[in-house]
FIZABA-121188 format. One record per atom (N, C-alpha, C): residue number from 1; residue in one letter; atom name; x, y, z. Coordinates in nm, 4 decimals. Each point is the difference from the previous one (the first is absolute). Example, Ala and Ser with C-alpha at 12.3 -4.5 7.8 and 13.67 -1.06 7.14 Angstrom:
REM FIZABA-121188
rec seq = 1 type = A atom = N X = 1.3190 Y = -0.5690 Z = 0.7800 .
rec seq = 1 type = A atom = CA X = -0.0890 Y = 0.1190 Z = 0.0000 .
rec seq = 1 type = A atom = C X = 0.0900 Y = 0.1200 Z = 0.0000 .
rec seq = 2 type = S atom = N X = -0.0350 Y = 0.1050 Z = -0.0720 .
rec seq = 2 type = S atom = CA X = 0.0820 Y = 0.1190 Z = 0.0060 .
rec seq = 2 type = S atom = C X = -0.0770 Y = 0.1090 Z = 0.0730 .
This chain:
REM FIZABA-121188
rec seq = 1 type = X atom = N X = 0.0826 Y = -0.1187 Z = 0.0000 .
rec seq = 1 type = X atom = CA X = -0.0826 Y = 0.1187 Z = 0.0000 .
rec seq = 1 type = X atom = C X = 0.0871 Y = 0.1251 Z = 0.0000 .
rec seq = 2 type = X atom = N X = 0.1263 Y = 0.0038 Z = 0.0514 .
rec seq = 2 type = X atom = CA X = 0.0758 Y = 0.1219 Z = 0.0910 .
rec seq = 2 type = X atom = C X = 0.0349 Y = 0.0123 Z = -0.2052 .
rec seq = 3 type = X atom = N X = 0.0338 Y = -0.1047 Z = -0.0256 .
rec seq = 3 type = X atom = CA X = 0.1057 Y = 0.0214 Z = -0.1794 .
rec seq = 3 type = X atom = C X = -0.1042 Y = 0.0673 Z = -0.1116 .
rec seq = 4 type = X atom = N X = -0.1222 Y = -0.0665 Z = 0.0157 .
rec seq = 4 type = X atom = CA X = -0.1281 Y = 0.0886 Z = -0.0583 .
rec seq = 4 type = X atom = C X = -0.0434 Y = 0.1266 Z = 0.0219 .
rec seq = 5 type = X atom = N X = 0.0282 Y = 0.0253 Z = 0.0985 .
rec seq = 5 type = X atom = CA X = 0.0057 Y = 0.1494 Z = 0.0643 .
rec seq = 5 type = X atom = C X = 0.0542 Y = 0.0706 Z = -0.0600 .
rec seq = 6 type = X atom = N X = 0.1548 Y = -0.0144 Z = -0.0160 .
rec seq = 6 type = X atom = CA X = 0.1716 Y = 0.0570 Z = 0.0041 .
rec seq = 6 type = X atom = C X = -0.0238 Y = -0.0023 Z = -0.1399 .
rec seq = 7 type = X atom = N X = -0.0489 Y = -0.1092 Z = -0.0959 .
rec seq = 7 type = X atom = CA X = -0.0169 Y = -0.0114 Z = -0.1625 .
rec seq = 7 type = X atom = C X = -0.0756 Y = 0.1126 Z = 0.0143 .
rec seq = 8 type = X atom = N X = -0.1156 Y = 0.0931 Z = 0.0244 .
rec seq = 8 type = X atom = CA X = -0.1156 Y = 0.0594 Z = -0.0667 .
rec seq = 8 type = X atom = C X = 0.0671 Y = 0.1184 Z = 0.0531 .
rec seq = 9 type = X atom = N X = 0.0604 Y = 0.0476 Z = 0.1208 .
rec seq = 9 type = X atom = CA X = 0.0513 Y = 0.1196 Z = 0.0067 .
rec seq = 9 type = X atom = C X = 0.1587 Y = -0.0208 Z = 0.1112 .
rec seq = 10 type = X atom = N X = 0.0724 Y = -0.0286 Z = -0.1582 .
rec seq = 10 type = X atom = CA X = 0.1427 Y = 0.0190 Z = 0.0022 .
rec seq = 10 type = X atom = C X = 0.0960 Y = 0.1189 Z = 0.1211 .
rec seq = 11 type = X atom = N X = -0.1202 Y = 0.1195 Z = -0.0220 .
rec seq = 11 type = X atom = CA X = 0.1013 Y = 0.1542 Z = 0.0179 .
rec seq = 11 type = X atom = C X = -0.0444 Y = -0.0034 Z = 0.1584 .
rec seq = 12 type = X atom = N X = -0.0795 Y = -0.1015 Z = 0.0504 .
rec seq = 12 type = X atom = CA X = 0.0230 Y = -0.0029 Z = 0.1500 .
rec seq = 12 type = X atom = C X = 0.1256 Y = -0.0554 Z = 0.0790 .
rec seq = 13 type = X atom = N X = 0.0368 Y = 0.0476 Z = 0.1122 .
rec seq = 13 type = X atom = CA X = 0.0875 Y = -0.1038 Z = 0.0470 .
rec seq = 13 type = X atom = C X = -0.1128 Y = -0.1181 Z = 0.0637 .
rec seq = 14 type = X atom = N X = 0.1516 Y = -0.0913 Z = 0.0700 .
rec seq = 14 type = X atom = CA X = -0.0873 Y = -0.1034 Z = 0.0498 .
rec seq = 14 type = X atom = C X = -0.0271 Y = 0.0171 Z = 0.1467 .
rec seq = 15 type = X atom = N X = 0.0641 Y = 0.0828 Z = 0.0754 .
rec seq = 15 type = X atom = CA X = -0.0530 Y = 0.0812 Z = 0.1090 .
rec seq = 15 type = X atom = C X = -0.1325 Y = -0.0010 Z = -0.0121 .
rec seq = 16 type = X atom = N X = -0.0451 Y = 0.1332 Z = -0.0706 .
rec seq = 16 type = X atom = CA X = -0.1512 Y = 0.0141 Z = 0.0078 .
rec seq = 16 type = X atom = C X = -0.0565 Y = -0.0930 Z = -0.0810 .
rec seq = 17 type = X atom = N X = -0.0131 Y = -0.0690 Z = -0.0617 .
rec seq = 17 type = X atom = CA X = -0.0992 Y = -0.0779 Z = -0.0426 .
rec seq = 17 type = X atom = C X = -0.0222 Y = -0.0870 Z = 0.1032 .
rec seq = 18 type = X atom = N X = 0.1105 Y = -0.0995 Z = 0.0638 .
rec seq = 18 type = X atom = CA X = -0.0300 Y = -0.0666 Z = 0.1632 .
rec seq = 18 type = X atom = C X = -0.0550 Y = 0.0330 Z = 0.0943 .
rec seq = 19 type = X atom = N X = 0.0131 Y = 0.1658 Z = 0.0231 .
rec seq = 19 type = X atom = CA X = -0.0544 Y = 0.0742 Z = 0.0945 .
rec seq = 19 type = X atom = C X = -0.1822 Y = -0.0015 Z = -0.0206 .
rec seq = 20 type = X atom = N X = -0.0061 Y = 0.0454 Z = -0.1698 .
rec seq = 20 type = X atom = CA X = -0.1678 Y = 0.0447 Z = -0.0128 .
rec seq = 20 type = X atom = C X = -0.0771 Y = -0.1418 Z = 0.0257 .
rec seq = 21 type = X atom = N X = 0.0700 Y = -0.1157 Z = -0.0953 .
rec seq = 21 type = X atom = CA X = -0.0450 Y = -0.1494 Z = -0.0155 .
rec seq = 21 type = X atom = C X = -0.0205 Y = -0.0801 Z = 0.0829 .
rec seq = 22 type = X atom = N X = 0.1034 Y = 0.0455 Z = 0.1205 .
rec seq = 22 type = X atom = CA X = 0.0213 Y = -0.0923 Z = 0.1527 .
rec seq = 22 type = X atom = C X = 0.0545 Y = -0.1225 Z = -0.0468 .
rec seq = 23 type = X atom = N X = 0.0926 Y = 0.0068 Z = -0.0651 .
rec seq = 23 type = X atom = CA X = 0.1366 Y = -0.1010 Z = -0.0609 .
rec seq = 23 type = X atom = C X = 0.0870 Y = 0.0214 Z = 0.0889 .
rec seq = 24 type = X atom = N X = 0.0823 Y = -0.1139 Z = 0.0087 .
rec seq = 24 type = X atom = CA X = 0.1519 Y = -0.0147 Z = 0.0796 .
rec seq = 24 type = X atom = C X = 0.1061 Y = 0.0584 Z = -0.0921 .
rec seq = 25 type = X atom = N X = 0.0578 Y = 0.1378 Z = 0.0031 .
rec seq = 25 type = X atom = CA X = 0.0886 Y = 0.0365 Z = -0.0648 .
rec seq = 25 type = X atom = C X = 0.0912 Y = -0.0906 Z = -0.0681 .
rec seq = 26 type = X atom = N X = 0.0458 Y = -0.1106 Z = 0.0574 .
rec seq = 26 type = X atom = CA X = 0.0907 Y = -0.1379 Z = -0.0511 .
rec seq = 26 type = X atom = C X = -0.0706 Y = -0.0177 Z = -0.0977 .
rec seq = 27 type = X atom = N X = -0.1166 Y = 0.0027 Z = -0.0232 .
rec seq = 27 type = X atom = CA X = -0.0366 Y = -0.0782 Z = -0.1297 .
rec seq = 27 type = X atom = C X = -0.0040 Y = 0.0677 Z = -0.1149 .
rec seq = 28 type = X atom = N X = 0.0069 Y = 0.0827 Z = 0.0453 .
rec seq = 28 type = X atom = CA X = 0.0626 Y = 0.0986 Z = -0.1100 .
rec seq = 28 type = X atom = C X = 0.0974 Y = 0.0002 Z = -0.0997 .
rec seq = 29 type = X atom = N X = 0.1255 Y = -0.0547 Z = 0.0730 .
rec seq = 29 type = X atom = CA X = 0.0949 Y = -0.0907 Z = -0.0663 .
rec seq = 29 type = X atom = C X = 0.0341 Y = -0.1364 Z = -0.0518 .
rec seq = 30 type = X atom = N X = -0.1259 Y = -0.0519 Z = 0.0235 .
rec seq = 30 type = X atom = CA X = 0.0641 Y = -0.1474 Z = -0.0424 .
rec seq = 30 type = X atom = C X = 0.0032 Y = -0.0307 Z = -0.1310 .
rec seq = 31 type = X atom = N X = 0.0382 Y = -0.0770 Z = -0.0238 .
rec seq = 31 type = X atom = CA X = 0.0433 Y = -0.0752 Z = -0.1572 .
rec seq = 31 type = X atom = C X = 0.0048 Y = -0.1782 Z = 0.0142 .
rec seq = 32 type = X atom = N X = -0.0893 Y = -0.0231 Z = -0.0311 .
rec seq = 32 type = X atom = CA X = -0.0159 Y = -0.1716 Z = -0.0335 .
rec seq = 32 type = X atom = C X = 0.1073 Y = -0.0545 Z = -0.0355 .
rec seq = 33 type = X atom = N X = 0.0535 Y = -0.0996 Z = -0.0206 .
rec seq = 33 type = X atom = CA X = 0.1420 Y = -0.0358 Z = -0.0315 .
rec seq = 33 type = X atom = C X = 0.0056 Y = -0.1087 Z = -0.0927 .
rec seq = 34 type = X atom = N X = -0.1631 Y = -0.1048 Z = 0.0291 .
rec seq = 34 type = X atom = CA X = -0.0109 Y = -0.1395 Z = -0.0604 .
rec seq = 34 type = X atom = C X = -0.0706 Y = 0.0313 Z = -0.1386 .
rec seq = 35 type = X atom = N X = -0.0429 Y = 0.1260 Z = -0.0577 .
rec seq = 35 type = X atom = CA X = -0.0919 Y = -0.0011 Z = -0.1004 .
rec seq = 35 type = X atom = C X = 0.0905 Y = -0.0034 Z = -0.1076 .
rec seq = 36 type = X atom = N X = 0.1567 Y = 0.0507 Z = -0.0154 .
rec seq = 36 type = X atom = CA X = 0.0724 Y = -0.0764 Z = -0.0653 .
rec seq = 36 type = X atom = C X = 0.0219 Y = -0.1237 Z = -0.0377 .
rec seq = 37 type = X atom = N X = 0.0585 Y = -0.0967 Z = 0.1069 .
rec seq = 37 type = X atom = CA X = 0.0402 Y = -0.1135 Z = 0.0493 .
rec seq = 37 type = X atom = C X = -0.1347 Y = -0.0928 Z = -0.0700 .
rec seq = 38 type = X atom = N X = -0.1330 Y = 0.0591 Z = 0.0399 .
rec seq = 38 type = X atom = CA X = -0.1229 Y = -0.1272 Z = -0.0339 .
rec seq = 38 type = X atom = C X = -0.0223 Y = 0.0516 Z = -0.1386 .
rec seq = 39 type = X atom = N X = 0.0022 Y = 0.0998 Z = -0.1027 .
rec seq = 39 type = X atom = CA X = 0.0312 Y = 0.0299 Z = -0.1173 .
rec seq = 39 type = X atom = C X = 0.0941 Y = -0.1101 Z = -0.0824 .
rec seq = 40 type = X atom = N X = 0.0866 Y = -0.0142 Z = 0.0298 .
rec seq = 40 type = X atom = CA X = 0.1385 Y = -0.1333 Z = -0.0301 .
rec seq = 40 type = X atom = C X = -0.0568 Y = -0.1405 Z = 0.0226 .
rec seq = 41 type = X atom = N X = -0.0482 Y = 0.0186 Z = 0.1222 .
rec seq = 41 type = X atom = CA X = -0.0752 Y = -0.1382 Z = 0.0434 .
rec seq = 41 type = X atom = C X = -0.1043 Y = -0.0108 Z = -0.0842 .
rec seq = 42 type = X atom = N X = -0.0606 Y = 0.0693 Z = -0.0422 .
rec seq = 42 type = X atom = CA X = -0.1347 Y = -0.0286 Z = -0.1023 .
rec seq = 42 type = X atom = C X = 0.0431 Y = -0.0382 Z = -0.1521 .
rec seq = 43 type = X atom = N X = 0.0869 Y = 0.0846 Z = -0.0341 .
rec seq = 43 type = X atom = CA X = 0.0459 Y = -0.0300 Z = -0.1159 .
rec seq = 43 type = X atom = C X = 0.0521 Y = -0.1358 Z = 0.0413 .
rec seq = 44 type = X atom = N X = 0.0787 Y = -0.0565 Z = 0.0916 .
rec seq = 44 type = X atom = CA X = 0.0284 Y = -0.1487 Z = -0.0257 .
rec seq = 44 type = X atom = C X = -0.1285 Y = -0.1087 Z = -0.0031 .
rec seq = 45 type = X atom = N X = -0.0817 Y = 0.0079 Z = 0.1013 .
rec seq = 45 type = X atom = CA X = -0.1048 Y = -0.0465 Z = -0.0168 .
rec seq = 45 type = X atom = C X = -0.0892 Y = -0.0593 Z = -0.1154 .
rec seq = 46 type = X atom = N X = 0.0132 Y = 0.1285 Z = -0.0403 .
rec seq = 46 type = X atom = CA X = -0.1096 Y = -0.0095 Z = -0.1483 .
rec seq = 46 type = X atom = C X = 0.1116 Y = -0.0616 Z = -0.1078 .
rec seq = 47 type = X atom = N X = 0.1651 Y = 0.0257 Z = -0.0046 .
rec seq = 47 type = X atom = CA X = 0.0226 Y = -0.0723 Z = -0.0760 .
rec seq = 47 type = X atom = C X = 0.0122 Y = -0.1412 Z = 0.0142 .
rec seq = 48 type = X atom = N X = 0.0212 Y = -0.0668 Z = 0.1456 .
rec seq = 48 type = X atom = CA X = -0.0339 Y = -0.1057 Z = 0.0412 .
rec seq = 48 type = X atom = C X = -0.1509 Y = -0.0773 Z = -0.0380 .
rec seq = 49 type = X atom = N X = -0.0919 Y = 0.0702 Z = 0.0330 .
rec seq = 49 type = X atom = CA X = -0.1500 Y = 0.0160 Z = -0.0583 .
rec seq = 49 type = X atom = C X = 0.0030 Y = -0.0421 Z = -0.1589 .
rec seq = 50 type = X atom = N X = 0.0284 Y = 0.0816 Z = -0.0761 .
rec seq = 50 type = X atom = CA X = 0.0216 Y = -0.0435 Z = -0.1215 .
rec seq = 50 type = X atom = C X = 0.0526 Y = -0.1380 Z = -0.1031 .
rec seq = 51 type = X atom = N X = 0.1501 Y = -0.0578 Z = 0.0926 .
rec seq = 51 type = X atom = CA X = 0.0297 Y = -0.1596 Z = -0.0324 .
rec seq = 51 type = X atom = C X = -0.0983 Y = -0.0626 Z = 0.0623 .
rec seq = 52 type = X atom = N X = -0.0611 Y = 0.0430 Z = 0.0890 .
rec seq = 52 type = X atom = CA X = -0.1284 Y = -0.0950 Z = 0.1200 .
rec seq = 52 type = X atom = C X = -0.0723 Y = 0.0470 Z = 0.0375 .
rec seq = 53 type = X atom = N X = -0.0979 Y = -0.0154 Z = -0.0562 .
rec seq = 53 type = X atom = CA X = -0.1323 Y = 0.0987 Z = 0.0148 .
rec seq = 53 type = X atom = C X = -0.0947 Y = -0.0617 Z = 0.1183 .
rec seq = 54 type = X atom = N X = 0.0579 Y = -0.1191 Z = 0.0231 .
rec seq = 54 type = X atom = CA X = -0.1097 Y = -0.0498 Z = 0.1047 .
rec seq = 54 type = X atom = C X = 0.0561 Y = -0.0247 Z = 0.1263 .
rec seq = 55 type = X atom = N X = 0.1498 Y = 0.0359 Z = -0.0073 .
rec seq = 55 type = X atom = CA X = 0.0277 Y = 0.0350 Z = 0.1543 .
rec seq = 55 type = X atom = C X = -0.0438 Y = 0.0825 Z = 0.0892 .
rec seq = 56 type = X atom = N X = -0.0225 Y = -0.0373 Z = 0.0913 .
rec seq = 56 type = X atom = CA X = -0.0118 Y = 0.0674 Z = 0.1407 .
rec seq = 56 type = X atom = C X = 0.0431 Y = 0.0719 Z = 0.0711 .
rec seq = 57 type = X atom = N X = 0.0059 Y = 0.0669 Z = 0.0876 .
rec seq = 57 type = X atom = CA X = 0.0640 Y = 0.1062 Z = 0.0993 .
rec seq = 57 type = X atom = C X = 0.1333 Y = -0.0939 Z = 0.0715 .
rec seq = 58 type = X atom = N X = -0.0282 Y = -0.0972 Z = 0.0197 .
rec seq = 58 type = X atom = CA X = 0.0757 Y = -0.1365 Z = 0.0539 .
rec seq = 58 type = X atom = C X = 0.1399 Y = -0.0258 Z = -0.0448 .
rec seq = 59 type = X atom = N X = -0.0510 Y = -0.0447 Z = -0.1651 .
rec seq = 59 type = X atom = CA X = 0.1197 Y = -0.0446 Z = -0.0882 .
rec seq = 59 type = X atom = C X = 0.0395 Y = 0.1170 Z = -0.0433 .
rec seq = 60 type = X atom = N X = -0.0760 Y = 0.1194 Z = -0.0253 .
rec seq = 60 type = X atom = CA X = 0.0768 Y = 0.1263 Z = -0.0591 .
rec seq = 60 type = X atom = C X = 0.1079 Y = 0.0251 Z = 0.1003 .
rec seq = 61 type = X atom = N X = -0.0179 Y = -0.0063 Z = 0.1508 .
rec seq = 61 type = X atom = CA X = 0.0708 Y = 0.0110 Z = 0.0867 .
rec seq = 61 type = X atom = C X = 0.1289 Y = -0.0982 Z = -0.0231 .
rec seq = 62 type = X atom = N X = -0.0082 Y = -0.1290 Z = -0.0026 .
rec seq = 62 type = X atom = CA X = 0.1118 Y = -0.1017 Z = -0.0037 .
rec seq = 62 type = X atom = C X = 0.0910 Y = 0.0638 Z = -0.1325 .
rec seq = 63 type = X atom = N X = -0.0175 Y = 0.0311 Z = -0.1116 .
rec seq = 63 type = X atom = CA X = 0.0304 Y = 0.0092 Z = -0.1240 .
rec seq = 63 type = X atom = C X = 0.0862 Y = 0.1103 Z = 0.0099 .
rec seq = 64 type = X atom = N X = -0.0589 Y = 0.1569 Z = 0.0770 .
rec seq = 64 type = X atom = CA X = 0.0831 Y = 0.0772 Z = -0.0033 .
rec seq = 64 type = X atom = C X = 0.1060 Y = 0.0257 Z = 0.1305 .
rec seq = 65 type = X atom = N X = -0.0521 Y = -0.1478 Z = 0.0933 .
rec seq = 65 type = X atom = CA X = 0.0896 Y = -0.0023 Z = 0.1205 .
rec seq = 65 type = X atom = C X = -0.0013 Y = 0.0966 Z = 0.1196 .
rec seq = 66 type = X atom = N X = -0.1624 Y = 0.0668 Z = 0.0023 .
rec seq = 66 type = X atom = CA X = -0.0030 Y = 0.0909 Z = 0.0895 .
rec seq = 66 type = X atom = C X = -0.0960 Y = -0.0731 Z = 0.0964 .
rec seq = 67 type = X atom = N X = -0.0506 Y = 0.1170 Z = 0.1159 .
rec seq = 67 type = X atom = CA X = -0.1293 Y = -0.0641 Z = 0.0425 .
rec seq = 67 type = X atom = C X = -0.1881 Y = 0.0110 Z = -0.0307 .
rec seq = 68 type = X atom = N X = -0.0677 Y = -0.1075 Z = -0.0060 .
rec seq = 68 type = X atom = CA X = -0.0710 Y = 0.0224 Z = -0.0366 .
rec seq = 68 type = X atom = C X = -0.1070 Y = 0.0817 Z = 0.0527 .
rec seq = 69 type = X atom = N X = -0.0187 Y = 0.0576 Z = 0.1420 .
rec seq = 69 type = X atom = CA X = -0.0383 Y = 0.1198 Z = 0.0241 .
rec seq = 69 type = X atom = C X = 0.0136 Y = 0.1324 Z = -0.0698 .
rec seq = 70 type = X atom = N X = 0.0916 Y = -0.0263 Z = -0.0416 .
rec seq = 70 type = X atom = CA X = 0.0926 Y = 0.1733 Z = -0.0421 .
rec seq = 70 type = X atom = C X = -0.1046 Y = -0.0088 Z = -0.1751 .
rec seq = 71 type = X atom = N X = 0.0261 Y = -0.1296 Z = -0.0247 .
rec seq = 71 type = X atom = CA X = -0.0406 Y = -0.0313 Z = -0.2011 .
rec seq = 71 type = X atom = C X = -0.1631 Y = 0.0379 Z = 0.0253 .
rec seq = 72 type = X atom = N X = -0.0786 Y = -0.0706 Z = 0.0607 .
rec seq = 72 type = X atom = CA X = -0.1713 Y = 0.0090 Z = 0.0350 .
rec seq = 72 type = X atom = C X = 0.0007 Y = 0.1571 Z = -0.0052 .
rec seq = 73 type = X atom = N X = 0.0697 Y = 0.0694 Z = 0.1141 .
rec seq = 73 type = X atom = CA X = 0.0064 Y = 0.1122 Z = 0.0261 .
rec seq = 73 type = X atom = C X = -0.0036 Y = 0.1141 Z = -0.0913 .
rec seq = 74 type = X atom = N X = 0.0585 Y = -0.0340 Z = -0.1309 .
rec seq = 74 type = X atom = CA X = 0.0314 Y = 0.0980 Z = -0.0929 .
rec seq = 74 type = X atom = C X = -0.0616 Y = -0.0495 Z = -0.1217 .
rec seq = 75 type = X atom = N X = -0.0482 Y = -0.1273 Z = 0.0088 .
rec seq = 75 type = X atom = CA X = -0.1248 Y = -0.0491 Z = -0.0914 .
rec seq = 75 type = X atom = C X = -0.1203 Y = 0.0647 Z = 0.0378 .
rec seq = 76 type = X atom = N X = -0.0048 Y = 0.0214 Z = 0.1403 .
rec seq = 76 type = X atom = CA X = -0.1213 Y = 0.0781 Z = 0.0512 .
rec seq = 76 type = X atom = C X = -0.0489 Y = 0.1317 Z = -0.0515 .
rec seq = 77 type = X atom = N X = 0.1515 Y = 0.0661 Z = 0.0438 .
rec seq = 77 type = X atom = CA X = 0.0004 Y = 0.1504 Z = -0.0219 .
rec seq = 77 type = X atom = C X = -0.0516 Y = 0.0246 Z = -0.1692 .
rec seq = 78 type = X atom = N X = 0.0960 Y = -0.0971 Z = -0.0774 .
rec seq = 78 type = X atom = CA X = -0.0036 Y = 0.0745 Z = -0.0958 .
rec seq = 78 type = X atom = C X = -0.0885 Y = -0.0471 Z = -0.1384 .
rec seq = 79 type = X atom = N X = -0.1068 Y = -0.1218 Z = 0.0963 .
rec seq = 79 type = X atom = CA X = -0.1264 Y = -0.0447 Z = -0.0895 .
rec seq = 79 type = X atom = C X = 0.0788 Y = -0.0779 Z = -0.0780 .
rec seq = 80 type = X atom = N X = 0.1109 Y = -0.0957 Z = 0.0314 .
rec seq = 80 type = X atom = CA X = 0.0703 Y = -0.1177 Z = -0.1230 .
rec seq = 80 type = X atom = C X = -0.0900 Y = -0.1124 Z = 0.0289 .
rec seq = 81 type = X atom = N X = -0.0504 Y = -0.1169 Z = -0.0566 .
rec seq = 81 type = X atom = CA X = -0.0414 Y = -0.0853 Z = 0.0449 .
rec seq = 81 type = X atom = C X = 0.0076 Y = -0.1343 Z = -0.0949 .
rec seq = 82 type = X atom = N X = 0.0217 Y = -0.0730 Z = 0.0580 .
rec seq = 82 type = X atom = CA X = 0.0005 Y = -0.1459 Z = -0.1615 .
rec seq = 82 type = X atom = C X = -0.0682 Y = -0.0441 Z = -0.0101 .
rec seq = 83 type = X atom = N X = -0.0049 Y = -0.0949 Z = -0.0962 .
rec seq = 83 type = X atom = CA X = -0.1090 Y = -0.0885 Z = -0.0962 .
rec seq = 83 type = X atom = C X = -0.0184 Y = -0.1493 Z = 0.0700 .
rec seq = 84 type = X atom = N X = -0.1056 Y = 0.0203 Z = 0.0307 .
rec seq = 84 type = X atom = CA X = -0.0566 Y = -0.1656 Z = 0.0529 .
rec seq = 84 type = X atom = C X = -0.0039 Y = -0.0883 Z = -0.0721 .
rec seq = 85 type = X atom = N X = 0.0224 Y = -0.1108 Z = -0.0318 .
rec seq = 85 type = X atom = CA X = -0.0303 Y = -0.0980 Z = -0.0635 .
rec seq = 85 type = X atom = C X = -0.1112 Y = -0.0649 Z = 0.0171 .
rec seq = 86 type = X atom = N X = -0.0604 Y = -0.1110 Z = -0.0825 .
rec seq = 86 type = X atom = CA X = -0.1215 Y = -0.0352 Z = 0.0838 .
rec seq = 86 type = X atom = C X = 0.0117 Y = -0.1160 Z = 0.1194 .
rec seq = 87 type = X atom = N X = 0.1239 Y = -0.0892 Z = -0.0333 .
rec seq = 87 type = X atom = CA X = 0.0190 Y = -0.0630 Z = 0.1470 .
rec seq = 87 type = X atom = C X = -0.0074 Y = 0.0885 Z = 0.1318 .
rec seq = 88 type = X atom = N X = 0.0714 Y = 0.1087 Z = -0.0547 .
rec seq = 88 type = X atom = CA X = 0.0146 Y = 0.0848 Z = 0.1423 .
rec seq = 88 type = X atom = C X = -0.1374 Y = 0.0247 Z = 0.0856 .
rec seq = 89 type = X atom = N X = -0.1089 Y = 0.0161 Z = -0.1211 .
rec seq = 89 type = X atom = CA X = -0.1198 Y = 0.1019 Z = 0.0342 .
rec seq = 89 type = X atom = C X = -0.0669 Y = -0.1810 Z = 0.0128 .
rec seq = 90 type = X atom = N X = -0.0086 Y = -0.0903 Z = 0.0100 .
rec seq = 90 type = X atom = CA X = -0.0322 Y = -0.1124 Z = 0.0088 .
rec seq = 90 type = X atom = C X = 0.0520 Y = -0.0527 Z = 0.1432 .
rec seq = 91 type = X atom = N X = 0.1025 Y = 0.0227 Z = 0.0474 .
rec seq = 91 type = X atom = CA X = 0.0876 Y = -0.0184 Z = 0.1038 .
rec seq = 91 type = X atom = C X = -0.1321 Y = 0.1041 Z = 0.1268 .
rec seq = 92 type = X atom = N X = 0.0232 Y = 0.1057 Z = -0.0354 .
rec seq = 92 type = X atom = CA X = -0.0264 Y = 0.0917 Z = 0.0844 .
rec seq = 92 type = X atom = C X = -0.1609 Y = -0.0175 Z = 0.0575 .
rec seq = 93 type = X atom = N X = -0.0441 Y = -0.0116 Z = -0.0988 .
rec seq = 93 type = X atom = CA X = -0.1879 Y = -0.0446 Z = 0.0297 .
rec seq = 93 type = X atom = C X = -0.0163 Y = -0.1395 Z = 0.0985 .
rec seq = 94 type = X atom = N X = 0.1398 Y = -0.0333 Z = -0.0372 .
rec seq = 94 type = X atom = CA X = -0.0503 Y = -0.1390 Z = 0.1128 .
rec seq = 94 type = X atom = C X = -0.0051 Y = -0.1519 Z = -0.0579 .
């Protein structure tokens, strides 16, 4: 919210905008660090995705040797998702 603010009127400091908004001046400064990092990670993904379209968050994980929290995670964020097969969707119903 504080960066939406700061986007629409630049020529404030971040003093007063915290002050009028009732923001923590700190947040004023921050800068995300992972939206790089999961950018890279996505691009591997999807090219992983691409030789194997019906892998999972699981094996995408084993393949690029990370963890699979972190892979779900940035499949989440960034709406990637794969192709079911019909065993899979056969599996899953039971």
């Amino acid at each position: 919210m504080f960066a939406l603010v700061r986007e629409k009127l630049p020529h404030l400091s971040v003093l007063l905008v915290a002050t009028v908004f009732g923001f923590v001046r700190g947040s004023g400064y921050y800068q995300p660090k992972r939206q790089t990092t999961d950018a890279v990670l996505k691009e591997q993904i999807v090219a992983t995705l691409s030789d194997h379209p019906s892998y999972g968050y699981r094996r995408i994980a084993l393949a690029l040797g990370i963890g699979k929290k972190r892979v779900q995670r940035v499949m989440h964020v960034f709406k990637v998702s794969s192709v079911q097969t019909e065993r899979q969707m056969a599996q899953a119903q039971g």
